[in-house]
C-alpha positions in Angstrom: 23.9 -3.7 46.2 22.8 -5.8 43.8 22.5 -4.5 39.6 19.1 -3.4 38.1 17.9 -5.1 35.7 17.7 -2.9 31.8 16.6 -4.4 28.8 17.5 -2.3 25.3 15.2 -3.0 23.2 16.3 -2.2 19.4 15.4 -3.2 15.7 12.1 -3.9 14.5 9.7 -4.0 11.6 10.0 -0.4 9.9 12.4 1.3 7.7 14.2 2.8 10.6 15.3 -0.5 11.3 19.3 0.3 11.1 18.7 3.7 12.4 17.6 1.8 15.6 20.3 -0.4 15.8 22.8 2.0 15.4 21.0 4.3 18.3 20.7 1.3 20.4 24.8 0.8 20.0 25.6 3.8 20.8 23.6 4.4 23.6 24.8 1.0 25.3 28.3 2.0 25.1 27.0 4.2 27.7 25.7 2.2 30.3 27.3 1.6 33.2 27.6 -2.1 33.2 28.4 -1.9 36.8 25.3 -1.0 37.6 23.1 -2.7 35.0 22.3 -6.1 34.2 22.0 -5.3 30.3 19.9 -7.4 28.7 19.5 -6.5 24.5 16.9 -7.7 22.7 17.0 -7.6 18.9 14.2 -7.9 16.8 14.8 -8.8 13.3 13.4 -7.4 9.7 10.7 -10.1 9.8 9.4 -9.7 13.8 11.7 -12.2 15.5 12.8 -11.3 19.2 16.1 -12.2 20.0 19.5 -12.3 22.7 22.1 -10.2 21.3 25.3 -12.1 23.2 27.0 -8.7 23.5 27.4 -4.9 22.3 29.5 -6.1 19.4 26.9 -7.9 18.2 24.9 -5.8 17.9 27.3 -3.3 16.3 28.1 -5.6 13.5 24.5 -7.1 13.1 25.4 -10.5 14.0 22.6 -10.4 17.1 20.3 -11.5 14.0 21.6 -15.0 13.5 21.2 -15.7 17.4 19.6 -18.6 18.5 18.5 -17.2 21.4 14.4 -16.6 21.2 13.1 -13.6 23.8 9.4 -13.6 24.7 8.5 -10.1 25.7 5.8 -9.6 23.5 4.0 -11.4 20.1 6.2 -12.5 17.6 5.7 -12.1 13.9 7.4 -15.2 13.1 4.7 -17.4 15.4 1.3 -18.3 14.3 -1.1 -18.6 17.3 -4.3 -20.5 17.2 -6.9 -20.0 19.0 -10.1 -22.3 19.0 -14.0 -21.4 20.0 -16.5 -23.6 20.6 -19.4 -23.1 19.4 -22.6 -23.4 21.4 -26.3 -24.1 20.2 -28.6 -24.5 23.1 -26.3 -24.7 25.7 -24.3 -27.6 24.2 -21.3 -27.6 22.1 -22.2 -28.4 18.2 -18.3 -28.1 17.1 -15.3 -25.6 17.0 -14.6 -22.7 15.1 -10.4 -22.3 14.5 -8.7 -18.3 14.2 -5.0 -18.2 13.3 -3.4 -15.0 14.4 0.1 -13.9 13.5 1.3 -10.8 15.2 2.6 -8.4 12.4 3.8 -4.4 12.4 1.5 -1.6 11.9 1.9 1.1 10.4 -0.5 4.4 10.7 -0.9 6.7 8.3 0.9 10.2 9.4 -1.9 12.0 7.6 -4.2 12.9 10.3 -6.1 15.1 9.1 -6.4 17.6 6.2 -9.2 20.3 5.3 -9.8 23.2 2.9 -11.5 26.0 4.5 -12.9 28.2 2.1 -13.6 31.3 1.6 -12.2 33.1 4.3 -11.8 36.5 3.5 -11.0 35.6 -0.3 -8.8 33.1 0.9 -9.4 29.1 1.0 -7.3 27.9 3.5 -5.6 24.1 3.5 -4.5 22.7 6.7 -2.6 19.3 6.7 -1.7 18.0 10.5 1.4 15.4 9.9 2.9 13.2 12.2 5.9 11.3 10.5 7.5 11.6 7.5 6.8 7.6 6.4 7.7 7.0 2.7 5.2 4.4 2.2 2.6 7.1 2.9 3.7 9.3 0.4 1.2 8.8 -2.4 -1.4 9.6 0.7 0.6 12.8 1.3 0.9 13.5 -2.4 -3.0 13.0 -2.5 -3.8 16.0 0.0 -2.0 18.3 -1.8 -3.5 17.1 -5.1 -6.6 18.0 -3.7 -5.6 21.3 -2.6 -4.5 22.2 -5.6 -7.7 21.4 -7.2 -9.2 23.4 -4.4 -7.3 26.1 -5.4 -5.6 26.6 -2.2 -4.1 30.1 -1.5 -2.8 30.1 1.6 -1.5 26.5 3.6 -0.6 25.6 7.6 1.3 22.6 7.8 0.6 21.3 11.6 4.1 19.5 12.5 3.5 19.2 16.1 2.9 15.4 16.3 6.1 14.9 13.8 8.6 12.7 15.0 10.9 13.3 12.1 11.3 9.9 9.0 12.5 9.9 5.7 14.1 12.7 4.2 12.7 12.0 1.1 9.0 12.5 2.5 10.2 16.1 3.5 11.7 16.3 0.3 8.1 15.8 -1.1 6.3 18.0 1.3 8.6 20.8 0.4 8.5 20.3 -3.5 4.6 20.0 -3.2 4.7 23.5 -1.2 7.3 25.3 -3.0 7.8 23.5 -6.4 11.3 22.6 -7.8 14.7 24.4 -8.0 15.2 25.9 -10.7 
């Protein structure tokens, strides 16, 4: 029987960069190489896709100095150009010239926030969250600015869509709710 084919895919362009290489090592000390044809693909700080030679590499970081380019998707460290001609009565007057370069997005886990008010004497904020992502904090800290100055009495804080982050953006949401310790 011949193996399957896996590629781990690990890295990347956020802040949980080391979180996912340290996820991806552990769980490919768990794959039966027997079965598997591992194939790890690291992608570096700055969007680079590369061959990780082996597990150890990727345990001590040295998969980011490889050599070893992998094409799976757009890379951030490639400049594409694409050109368009451009056509004035059916014939071609010149060409118009659009660089891309593939780089990571980032959404803003604020999805939506409202202040209901006046509901039975109460004004109601509801905040739905989806990631607690430190460079959205000022965004975070902005809603409940604004239900303070709503004068807010009563909050629900939708986490359903929350895939967990920084501990230091929960930090915030809780001292925001709650205040400081005293």
């Amino acid at each position: 029987m011949s193996k399957q084919n896996l590629a781990v895919i690990f890295g990347g362009q956020s802040s949980e960069h080391e979180i996912s290489c340290m996820s991806a090592s552990n769980i490919i000390q768990c794959i039966d190489a027997q079965r598997y044809n591992i194939i790890l693909v690291g992608i570096t700080k700055e969007g680079h896709w590369v061959e990780a030679a082996d597990l150890n590499a990727v345990s001590d970081g040295s998969w980011r100095q490889s050599k070893t380019s992998i094409v799976l998707s757009p890379d951030a460290t490639i400049n594409y150009t694409l050109t368009e001609d451009v056509v004035e009565g059916g014939t071609i007057t010149g060409q118009k010239e659009y660089t891309i370069t593939s780089k990571a997005t980032y959404n803003n886990p604020v999805i939506f926030s409202n202040v209901k008010e006046d509901i039975e004497g109460h004004r109601i904020g509801y905040l739905v969250y989806s990631g607690f992502e430190a460079g959205f904090d000022q965004e975070l800290f902005n809603v409940f600015k604004d239900f303070k100055n709503k004068n807010v009495t009563d909050l629900i804080l939708d986490l359903r869509y929350n895939g967990g982050g920084h501990t230091m953006s929960a930090n915030l949401i809780a001292t925001c709710i709650a205040g400081t310790a005293s």
